[in-house]
Structures are given as structure tokens and as C-alpha cells.
PyMOL Python script that loads the backbone (N, CA, C, O; Angstrom):
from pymol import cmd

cmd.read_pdbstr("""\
ATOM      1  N   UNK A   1       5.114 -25.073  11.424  1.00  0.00           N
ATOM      2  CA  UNK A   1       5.358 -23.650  11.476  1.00  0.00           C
ATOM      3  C   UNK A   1       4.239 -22.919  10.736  1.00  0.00           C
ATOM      4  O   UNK A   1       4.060 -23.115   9.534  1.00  0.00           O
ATOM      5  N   UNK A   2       3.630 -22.239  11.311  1.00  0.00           N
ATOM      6  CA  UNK A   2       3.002 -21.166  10.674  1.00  0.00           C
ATOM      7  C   UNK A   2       3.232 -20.525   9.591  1.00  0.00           C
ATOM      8  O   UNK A   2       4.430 -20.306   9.414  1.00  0.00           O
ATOM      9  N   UNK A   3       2.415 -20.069   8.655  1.00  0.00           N
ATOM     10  CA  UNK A   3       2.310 -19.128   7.802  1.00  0.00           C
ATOM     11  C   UNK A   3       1.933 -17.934   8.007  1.00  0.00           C
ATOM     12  O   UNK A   3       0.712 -17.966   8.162  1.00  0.00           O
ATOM     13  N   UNK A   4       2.497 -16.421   8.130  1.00  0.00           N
ATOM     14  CA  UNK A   4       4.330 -16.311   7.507  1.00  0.00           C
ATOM     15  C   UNK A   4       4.530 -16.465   9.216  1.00  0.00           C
ATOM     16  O   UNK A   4       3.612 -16.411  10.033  1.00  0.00           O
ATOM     17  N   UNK A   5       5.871 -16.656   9.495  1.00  0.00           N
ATOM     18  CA  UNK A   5       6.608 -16.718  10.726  1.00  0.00           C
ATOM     19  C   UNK A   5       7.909 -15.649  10.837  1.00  0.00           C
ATOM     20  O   UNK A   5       8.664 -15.479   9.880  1.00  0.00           O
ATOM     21  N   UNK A   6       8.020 -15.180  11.703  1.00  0.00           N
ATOM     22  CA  UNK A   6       9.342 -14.474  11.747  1.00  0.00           C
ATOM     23  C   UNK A   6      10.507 -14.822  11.820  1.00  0.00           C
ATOM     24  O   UNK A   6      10.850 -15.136  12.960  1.00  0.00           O
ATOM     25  N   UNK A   7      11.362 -14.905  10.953  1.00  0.00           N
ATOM     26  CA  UNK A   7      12.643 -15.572  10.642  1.00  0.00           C
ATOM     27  C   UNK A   7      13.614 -15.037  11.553  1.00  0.00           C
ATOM     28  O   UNK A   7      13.281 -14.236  12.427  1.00  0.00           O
ATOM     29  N   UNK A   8      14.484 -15.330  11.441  1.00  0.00           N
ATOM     30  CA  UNK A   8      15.950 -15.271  12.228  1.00  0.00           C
ATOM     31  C   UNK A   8      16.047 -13.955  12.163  1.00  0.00           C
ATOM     32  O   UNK A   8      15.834 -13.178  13.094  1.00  0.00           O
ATOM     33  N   UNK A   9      16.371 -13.679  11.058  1.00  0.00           N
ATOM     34  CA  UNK A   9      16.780 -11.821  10.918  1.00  0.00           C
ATOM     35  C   UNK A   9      15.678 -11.320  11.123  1.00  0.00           C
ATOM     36  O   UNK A   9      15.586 -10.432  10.275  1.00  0.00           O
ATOM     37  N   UNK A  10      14.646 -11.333  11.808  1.00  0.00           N
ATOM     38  CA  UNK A  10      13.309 -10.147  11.806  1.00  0.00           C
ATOM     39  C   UNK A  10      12.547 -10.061  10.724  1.00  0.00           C
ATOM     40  O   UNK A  10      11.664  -9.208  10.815  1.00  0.00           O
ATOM     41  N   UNK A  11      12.585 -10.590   9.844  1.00  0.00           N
ATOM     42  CA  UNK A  11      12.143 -10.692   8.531  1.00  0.00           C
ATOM     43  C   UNK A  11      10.657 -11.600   8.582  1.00  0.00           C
ATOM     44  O   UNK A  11      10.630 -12.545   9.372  1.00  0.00           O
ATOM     45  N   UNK A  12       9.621 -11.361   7.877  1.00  0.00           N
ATOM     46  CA  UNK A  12       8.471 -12.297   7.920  1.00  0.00           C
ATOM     47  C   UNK A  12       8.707 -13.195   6.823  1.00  0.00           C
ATOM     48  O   UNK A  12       9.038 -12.736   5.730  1.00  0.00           O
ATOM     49  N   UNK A  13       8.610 -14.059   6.951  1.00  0.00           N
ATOM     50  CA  UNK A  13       8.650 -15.188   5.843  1.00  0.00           C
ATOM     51  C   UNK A  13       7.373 -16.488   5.573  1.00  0.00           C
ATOM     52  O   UNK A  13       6.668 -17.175   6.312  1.00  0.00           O
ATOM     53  N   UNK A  14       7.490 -16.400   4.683  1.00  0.00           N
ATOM     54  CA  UNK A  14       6.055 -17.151   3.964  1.00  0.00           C
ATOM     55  C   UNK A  14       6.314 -18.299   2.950  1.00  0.00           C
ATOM     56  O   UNK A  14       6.460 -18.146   1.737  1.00  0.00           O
ATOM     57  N   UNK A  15       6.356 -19.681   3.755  1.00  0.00           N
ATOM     58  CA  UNK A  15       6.297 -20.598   2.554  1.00  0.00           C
ATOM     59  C   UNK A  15       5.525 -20.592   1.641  1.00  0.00           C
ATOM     60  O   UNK A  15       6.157 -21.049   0.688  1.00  0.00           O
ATOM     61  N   UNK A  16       4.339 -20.309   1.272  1.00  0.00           N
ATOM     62  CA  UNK A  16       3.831 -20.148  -0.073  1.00  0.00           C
ATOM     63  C   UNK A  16       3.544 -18.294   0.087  1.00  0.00           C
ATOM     64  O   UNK A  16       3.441 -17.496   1.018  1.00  0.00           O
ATOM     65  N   UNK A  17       3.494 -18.235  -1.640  1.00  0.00           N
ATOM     66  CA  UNK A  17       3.283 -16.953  -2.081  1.00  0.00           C
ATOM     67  C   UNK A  17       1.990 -16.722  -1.432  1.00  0.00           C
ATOM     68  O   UNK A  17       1.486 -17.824  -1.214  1.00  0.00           O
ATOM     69  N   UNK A  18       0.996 -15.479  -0.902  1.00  0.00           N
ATOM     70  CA  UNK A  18       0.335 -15.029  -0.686  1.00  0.00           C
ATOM     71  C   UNK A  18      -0.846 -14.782  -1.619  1.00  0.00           C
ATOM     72  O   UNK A  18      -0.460 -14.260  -2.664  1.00  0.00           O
ATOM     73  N   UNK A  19      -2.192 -14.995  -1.576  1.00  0.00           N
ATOM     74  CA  UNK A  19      -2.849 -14.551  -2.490  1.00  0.00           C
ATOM     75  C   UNK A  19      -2.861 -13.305  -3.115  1.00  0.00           C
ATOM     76  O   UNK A  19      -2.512 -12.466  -2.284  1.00  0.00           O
ATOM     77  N   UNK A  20      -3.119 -12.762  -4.272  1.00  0.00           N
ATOM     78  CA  UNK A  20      -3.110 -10.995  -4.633  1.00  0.00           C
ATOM     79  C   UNK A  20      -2.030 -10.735  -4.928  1.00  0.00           C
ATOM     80  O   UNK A  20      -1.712  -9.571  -5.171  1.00  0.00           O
ATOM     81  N   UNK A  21      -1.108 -11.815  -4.993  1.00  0.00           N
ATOM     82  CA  UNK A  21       0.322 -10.798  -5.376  1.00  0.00           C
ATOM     83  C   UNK A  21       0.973 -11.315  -6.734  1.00  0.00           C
ATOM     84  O   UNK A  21       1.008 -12.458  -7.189  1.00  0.00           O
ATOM     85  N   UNK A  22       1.359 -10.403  -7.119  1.00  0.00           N
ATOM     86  CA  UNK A  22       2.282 -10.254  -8.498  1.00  0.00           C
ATOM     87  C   UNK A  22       3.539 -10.041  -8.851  1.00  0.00           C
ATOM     88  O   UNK A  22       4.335  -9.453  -8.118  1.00  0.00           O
ATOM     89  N   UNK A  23       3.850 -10.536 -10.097  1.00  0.00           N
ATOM     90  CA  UNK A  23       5.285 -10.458 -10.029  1.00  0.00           C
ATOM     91  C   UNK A  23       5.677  -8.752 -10.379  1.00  0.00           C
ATOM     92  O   UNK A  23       5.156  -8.072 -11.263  1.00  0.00           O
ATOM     93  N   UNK A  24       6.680  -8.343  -9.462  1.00  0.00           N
ATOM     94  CA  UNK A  24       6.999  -6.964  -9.635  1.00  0.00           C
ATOM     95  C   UNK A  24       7.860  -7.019 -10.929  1.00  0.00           C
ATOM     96  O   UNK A  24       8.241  -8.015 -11.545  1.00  0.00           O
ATOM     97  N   UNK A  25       8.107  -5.490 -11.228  1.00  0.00           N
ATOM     98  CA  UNK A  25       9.143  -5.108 -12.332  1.00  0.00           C
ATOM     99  C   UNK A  25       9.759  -4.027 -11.974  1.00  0.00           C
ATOM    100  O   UNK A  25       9.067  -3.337 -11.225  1.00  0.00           O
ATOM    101  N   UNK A  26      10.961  -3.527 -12.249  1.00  0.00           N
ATOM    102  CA  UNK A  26      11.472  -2.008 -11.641  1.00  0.00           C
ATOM    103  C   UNK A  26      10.345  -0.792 -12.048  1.00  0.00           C
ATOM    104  O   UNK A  26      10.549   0.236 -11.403  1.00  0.00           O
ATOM    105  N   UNK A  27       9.347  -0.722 -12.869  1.00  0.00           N
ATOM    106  CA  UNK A  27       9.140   0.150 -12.854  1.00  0.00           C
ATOM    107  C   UNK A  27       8.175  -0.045 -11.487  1.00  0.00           C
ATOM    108  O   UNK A  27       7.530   0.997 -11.363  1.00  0.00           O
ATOM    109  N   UNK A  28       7.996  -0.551 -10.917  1.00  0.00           N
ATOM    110  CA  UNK A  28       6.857  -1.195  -9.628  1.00  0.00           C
ATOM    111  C   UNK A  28       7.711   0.069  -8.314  1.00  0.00           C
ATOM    112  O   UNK A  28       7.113   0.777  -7.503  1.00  0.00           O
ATOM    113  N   UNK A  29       9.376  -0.044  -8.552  1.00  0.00           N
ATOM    114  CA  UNK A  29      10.103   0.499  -7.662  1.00  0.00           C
ATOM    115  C   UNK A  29      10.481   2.300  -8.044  1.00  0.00           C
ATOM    116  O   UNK A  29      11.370   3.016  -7.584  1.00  0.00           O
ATOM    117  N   UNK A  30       9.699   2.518  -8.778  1.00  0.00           N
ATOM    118  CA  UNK A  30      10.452   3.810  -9.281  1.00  0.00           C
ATOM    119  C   UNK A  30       8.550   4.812  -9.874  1.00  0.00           C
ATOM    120  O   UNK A  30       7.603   4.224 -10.395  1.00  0.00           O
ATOM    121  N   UNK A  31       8.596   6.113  -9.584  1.00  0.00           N
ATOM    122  CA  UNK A  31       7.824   6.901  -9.927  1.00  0.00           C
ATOM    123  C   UNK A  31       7.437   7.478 -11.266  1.00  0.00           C
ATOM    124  O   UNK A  31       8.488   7.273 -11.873  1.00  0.00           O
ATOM    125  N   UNK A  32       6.723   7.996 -12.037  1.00  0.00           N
ATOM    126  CA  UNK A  32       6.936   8.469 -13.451  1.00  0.00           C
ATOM    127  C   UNK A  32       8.431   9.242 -13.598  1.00  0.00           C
ATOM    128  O   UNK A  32       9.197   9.049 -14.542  1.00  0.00           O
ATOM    129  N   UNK A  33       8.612   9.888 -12.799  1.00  0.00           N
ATOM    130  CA  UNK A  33       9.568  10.659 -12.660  1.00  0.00           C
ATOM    131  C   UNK A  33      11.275   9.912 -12.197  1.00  0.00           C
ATOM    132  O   UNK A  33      12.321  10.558 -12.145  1.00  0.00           O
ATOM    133  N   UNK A  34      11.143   8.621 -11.949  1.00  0.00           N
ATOM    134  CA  UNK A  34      12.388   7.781 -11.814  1.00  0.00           C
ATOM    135  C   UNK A  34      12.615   7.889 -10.525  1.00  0.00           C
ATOM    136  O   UNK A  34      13.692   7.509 -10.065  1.00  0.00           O
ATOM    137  N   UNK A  35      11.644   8.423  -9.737  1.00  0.00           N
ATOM    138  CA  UNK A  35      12.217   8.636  -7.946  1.00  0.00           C
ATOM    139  C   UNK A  35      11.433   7.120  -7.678  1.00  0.00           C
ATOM    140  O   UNK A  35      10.373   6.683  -8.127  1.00  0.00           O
ATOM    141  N   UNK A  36      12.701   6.377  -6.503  1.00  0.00           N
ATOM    142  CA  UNK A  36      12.586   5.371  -5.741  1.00  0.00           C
ATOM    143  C   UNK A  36      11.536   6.061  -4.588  1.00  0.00           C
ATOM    144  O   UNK A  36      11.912   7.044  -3.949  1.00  0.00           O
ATOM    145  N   UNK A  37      10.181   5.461  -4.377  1.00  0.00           N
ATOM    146  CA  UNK A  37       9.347   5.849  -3.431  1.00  0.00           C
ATOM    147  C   UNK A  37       9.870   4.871  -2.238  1.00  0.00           C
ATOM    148  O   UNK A  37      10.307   3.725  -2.343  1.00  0.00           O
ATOM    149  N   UNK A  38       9.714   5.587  -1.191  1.00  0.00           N
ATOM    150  CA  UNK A  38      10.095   3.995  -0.101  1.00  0.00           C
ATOM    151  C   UNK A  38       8.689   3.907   0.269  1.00  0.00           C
ATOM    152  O   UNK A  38       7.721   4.570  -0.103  1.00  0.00           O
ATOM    153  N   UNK A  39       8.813   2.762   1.235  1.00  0.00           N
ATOM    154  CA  UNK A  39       7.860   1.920   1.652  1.00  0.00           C
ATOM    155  C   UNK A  39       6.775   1.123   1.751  1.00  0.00           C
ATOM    156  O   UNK A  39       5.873   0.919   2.564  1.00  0.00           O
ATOM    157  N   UNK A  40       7.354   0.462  -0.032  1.00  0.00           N
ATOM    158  CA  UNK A  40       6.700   0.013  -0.295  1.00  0.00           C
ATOM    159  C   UNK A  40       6.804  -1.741  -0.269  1.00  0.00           C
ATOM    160  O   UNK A  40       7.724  -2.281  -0.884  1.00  0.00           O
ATOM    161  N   UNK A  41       5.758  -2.588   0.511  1.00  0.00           N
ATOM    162  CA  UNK A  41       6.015  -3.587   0.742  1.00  0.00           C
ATOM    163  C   UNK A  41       5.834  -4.859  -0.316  1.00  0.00           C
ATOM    164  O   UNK A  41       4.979  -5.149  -1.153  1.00  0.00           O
ATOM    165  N   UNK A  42       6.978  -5.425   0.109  1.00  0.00           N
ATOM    166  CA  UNK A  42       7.328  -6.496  -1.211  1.00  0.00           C
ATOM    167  C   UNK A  42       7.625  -8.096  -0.802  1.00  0.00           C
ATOM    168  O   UNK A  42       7.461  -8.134   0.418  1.00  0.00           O
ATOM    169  N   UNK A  43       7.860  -8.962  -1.111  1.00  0.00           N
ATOM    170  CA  UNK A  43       8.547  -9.941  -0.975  1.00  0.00           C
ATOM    171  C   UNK A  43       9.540 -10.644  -2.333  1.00  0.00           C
ATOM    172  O   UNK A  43       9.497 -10.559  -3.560  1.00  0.00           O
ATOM    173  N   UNK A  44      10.236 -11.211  -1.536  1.00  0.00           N
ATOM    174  CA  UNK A  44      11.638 -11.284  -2.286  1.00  0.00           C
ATOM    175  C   UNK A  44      11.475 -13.207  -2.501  1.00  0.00           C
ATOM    176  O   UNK A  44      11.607 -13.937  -1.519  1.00  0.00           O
ATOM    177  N   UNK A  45      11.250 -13.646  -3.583  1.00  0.00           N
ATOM    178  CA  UNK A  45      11.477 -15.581  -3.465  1.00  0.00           C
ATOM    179  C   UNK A  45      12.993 -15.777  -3.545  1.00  0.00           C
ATOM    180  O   UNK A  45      13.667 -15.516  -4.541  1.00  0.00           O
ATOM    181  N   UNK A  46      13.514 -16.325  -2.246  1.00  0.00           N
ATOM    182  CA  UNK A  46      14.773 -16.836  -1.815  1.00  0.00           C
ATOM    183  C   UNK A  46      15.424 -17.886  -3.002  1.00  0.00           C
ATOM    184  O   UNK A  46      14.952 -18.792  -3.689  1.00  0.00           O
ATOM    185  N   UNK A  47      16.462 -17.399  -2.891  1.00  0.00           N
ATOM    186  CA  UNK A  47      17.063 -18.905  -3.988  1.00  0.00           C
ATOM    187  C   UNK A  47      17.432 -20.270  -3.136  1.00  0.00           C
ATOM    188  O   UNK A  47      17.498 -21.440  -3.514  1.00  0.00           O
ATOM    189  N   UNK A  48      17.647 -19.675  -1.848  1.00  0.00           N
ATOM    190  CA  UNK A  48      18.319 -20.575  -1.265  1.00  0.00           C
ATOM    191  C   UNK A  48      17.409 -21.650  -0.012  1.00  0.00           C
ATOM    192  O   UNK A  48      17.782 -22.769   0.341  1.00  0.00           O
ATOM    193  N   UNK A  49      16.522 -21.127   0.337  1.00  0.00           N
ATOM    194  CA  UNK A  49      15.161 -21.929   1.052  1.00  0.00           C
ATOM    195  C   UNK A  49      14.106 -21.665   0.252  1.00  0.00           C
ATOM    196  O   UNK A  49      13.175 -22.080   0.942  1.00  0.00           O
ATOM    197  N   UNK A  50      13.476 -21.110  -1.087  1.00  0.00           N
ATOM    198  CA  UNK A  50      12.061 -21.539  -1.683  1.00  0.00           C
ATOM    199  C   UNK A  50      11.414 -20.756  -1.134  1.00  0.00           C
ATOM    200  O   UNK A  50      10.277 -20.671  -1.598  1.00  0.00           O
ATOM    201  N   UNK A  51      11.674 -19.983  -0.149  1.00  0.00           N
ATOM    202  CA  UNK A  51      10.788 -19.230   1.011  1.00  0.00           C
ATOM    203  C   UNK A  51      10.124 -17.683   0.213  1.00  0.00           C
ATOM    204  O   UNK A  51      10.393 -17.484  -0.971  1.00  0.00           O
ATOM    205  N   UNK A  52       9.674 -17.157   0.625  1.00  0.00           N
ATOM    206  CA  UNK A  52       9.564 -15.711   0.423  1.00  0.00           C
ATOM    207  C   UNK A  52       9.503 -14.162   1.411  1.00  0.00           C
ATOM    208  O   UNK A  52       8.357 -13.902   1.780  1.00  0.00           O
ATOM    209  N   UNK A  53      10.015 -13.679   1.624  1.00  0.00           N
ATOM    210  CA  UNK A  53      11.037 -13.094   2.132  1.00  0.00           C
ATOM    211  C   UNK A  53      10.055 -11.167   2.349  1.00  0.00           C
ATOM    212  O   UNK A  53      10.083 -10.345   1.433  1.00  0.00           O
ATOM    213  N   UNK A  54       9.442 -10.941   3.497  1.00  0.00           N
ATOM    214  CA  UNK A  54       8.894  -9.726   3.268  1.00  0.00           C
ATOM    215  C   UNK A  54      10.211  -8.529   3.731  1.00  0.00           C
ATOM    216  O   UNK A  54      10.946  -8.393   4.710  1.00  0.00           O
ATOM    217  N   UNK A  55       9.999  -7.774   2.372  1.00  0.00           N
ATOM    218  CA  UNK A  55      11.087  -6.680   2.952  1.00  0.00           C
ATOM    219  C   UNK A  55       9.632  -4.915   2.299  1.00  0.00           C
ATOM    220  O   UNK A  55       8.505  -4.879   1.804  1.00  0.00           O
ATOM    221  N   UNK A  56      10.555  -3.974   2.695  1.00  0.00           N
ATOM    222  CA  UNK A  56       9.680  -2.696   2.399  1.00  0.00           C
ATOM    223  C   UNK A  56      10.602  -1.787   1.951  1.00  0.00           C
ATOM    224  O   UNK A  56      11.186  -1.166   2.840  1.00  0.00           O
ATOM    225  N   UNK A  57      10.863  -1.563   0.933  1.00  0.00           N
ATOM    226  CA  UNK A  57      11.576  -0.547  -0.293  1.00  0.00           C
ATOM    227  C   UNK A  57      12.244   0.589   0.618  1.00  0.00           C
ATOM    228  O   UNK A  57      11.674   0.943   1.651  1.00  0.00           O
ATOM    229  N   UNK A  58      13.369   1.111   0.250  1.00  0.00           N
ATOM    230  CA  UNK A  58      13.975   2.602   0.854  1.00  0.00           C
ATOM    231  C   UNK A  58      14.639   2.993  -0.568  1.00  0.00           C
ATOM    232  O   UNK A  58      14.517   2.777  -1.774  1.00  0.00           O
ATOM    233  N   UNK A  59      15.303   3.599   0.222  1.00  0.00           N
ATOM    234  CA  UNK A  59      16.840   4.038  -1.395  1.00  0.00           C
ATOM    235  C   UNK A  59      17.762   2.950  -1.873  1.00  0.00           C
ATOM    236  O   UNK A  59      18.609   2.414  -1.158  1.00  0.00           O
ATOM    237  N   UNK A  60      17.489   2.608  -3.391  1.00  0.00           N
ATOM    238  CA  UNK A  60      18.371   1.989  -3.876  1.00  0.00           C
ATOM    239  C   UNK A  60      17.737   0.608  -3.451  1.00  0.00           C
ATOM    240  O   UNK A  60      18.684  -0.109  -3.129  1.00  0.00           O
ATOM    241  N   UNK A  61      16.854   0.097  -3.346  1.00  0.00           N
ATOM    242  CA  UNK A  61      16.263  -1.084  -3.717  1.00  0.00           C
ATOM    243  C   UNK A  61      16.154  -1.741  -4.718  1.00  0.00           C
ATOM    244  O   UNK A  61      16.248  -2.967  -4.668  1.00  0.00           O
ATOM    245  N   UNK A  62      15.896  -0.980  -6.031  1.00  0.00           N
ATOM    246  CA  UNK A  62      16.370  -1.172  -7.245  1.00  0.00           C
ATOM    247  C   UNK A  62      17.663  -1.979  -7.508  1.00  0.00           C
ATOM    248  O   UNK A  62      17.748  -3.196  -7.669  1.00  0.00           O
ATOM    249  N   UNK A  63      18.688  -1.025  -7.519  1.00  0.00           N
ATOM    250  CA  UNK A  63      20.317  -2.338  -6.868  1.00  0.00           C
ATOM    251  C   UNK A  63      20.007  -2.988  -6.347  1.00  0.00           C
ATOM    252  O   UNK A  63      19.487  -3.986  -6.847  1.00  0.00           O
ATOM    253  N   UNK A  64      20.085  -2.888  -5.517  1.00  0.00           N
ATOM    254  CA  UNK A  64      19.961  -4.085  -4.055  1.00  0.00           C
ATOM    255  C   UNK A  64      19.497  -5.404  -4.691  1.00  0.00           C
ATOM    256  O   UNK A  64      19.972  -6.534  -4.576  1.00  0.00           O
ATOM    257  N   UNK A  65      18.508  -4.986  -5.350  1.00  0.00           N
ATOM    258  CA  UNK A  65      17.686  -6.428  -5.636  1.00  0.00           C
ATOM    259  C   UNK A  65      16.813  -6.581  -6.580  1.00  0.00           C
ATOM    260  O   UNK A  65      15.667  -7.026  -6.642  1.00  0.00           O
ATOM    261  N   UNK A  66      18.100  -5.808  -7.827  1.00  0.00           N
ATOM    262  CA  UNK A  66      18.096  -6.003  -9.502  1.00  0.00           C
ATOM    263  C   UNK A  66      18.011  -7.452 -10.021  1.00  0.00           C
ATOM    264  O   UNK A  66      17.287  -7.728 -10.978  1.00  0.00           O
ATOM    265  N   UNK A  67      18.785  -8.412  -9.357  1.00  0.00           N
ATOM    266  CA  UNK A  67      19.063  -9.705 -10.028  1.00  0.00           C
ATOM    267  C   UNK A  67      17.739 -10.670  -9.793  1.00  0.00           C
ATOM    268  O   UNK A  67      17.440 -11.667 -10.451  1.00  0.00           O
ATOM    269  N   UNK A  68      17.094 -10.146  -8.771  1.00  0.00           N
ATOM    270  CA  UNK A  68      16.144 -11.507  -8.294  1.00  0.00           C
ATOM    271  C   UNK A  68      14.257 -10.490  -9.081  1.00  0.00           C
ATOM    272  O   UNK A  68      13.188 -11.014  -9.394  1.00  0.00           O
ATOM    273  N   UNK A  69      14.599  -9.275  -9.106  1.00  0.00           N
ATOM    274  CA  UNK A  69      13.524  -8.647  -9.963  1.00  0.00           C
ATOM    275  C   UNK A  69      13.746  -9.107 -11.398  1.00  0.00           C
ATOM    276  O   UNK A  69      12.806  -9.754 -11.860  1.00  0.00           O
ATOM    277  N   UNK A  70      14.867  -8.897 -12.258  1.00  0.00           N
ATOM    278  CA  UNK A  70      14.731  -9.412 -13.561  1.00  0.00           C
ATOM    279  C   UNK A  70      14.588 -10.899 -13.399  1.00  0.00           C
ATOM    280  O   UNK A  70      14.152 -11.342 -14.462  1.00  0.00           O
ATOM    281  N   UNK A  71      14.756 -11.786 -12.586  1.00  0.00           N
ATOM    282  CA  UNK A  71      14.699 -12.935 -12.409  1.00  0.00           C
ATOM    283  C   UNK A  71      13.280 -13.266 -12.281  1.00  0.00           C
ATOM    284  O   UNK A  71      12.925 -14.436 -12.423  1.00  0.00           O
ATOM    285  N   UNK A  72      12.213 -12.091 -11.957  1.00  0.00           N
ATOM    286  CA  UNK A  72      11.280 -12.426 -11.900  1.00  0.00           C
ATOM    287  C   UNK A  72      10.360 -13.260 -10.162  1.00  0.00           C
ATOM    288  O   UNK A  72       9.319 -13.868  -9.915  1.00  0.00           O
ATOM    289  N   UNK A  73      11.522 -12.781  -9.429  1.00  0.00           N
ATOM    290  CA  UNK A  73      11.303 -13.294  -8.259  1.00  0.00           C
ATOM    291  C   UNK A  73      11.043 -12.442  -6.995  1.00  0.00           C
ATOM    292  O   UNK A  73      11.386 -12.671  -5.835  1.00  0.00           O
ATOM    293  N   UNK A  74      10.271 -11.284  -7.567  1.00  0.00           N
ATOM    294  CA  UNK A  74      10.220 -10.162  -6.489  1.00  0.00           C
ATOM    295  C   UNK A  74       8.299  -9.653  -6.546  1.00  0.00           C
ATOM    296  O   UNK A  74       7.949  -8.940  -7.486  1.00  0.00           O
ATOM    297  N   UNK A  75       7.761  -9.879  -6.012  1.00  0.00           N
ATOM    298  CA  UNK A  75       6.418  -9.768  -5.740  1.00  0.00           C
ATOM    299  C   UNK A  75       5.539  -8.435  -5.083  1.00  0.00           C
ATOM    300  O   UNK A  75       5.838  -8.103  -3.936  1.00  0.00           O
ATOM    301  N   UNK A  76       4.754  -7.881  -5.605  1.00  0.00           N
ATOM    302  CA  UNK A  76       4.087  -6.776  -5.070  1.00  0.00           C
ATOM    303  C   UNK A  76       2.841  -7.422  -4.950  1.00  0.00           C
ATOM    304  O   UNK A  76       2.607  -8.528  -5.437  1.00  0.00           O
ATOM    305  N   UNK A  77       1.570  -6.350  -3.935  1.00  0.00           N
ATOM    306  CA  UNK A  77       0.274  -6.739  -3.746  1.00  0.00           C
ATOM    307  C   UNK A  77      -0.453  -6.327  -5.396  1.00  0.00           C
ATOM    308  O   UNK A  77       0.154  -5.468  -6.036  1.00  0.00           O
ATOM    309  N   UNK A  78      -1.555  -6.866  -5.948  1.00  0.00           N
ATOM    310  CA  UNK A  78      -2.103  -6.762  -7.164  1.00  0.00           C
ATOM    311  C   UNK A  78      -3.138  -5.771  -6.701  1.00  0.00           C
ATOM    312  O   UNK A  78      -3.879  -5.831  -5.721  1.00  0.00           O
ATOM    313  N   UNK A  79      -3.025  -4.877  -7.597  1.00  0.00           N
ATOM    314  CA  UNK A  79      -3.995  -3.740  -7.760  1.00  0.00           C
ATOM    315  C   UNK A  79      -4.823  -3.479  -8.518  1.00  0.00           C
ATOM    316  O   UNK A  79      -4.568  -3.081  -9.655  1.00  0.00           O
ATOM    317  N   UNK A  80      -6.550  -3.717  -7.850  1.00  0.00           N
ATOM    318  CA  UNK A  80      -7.470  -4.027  -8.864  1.00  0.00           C
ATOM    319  C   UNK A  80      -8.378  -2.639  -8.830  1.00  0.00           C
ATOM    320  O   UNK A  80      -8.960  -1.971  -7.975  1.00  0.00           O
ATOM    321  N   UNK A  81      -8.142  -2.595 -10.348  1.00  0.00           N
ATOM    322  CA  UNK A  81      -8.666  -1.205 -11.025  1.00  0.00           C
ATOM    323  C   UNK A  81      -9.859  -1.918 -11.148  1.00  0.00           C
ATOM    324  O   UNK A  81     -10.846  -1.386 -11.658  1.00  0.00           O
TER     325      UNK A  81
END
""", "prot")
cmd.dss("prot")
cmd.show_as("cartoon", "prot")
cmd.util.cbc("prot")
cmd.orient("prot")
């Protein structure tokens, strides 16, 4: 299978992490001002296949997918200043 492939649910998925990317933190999901920006693209490391999981931010992403960000398992592209 290819690297990433489109999964079952429409989702792109990537057995290994991608080069350039970093581990996110909520503030990654939220503006100076505390507004959730959408569309911003992320991947999520699965607990349950090892996989990694591309999704793209809306409202309330933050919830959604609090447990696997403090977990340290939620990835943004690295931004070189």
C-alpha cells in the first residue's frame, strides 16, 4: 500500500509520520485571541492502527481531539522562520 492511501472513511492516512511535521499543542488550534481558526491541516496518530490520520480543523476541534493533543499525538506542518 502506498504512502498516504485513502482509508475507508475518506480520510488520507499515512503509515509513517511525514517529514516537517511537529507535534501540535492547543495553542496550534486557537488564535491570540482564543478563536478556533478552521482549516487548518493536521494529522491525528491513531491508537488503534499506529497509522496517522489527516483531518483539517473546523469548530471545536479543540474537544474533539483534546485527549490525543495532550497525549501528544496530534501533528502540524513545521514552520521555518
Amino acid at each position: 500500500m502506498k504512502d498516504p492511501y485513502l482509508g475507508e472513511f475518506g480520510r488520507w492516512i499515512y503509515k509513517t509520520l511525514p517529514q516537517g511535521m511537529r507535534v501540535a499543542g492547543i495553542d496550534d488550534f486557537r488564535t491570540e485571541r482564543g478563536v478556533e481558526p478552521e482549516g487548518i491541516n493536521f494529522l491525528v496518530h491513531t491508537y488503534h492502527s499506529n497509522e496517522f490520520e489527516h483531518h483539517v480543523s473546523k469548530h471545536g476541534v479543540v474537544e474533539k481531539f483534546r485527549q490525543w493533543i495532550e497525549d501528544g499525538r496530534v501533528y502540524v506542518k513545521s514552520e521555518k522562520k
